[in-house]
C-alpha positions, 0 to 999 in steps of 0.5 A: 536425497530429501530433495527427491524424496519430497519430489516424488511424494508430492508428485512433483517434477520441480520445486520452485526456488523459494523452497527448495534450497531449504528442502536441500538443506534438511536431513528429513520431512521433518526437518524441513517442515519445521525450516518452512514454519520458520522461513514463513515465521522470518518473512511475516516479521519482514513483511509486519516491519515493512507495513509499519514503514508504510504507515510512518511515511503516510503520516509523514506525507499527511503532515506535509500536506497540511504544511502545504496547505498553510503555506503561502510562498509559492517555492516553498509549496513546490519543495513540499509538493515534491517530498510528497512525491518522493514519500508516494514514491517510496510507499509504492516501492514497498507495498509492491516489495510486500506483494511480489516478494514477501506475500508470495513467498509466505503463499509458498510457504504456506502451501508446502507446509500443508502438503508436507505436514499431511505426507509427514503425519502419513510417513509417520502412521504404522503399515499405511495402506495403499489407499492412504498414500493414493489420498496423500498423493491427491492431496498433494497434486490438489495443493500443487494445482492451488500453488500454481494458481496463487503464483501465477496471480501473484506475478500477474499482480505486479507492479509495472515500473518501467514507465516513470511518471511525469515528475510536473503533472504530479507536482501540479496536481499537488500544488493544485490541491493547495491552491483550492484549500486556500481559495475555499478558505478565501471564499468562507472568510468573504461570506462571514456575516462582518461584512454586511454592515459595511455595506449598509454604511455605503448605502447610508451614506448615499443617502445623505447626499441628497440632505446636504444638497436641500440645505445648499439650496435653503442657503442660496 
């Protein structure tokens, strides 16, 4: 059976379950070599589509943030700040998808295609010797080690999403992001130069005062 076939050359005592369904459907080494390319060629499409999804809904997200900076009704900044929240929400959602399921799998992938084309162009060399199934074997076990590694830092990457966020400290701190771009535009408008002559209109006028009192005296 392909299955232990591939066990024992790779030195193996199981396969992790991303592969090894497409090891138990192949006729030969390789078969299931061109099954793995393939498999990796579905999930990197998959994963490219995601990425694109995550770059639309953070366009999205940035045009409603400058809606939200422009609006003044309080209400409709709260109805805002919320499709923020549920865009960020759904961007989390997909990267992690990214990380968890599709990264790690091509990892996989990746991995066994390397041992598996390295025990398939041995397989097909004339009379191999000993000490070339002994270097295969090697090979084997050292992709296997790297193959361990990548996983296990790969579920230690997970995202952790039995703690929901508290939905009013999010909204607040968006809404709060609106509020201080209006106040820094309030404070730019009060600092342009049309105002100072304003106040130089109250300070004449201060000092005519003191006039219309000499000529009430000249009168009297």
């Amino acid at each position: 059976m392909i299955l232990d076939r591939i066990k024992k050359l790779m030195g193996l005592g199981s396969l992790p379950d991303e592969v090894a369904p497409i090891y138990r459907g192949a006729k030969s080494e390789r078969e299931a070599l061109e099954m793995l390319k393939d498999a990796r060629r579905r999930d990197e499409d998959r994963r490219n589509r995601a990425l694109e999804d995550v770059e639309i809904l953070q366009t999205k997200e940035s045009d409603l943030m400058e809606d939200g900076k422009k609006e003044t009704d309080q209400n409709r900044r709260l109805g805002l700040a919320r499709k923020i929240k549920d865009l960020r929400w759904k961007v989390e959602e997909i990267e992690a998808k990214v990380e968890n399921i599709f990264n790690k799998r091509i990892r996989i992938y990746k991995e066994h295609i390397a041992s598996l084309e390295t025990l398939v162009h041995l397989a097909e060399e004339p009379l191999p010797t000993t000490k070339q199934l002994e270097e295969a074997a090697i090979k084997a076990k050292e992709k296997r080690e790297d193959l361990d590694r990548t996983v296990a830092m790969a579920e230690g990457m997970g995202m952790d999403k039995s703690t929901e966020p508290v939905i009013d400290e999010e909204e607040r701190a968006i809404l709060e992001e609106f509020q201080k771009h209006e106040e820094a535009k309030i404070e730019q408008h009060e600092n342009l130069p049309e105002f100072a002559p304003r106040e130089k209109k109250k300070e004449s006028k201060a000092k005519e005062t003191p006039a219309g009192d000499e000529e009430e005296e000249m009168l009297e």
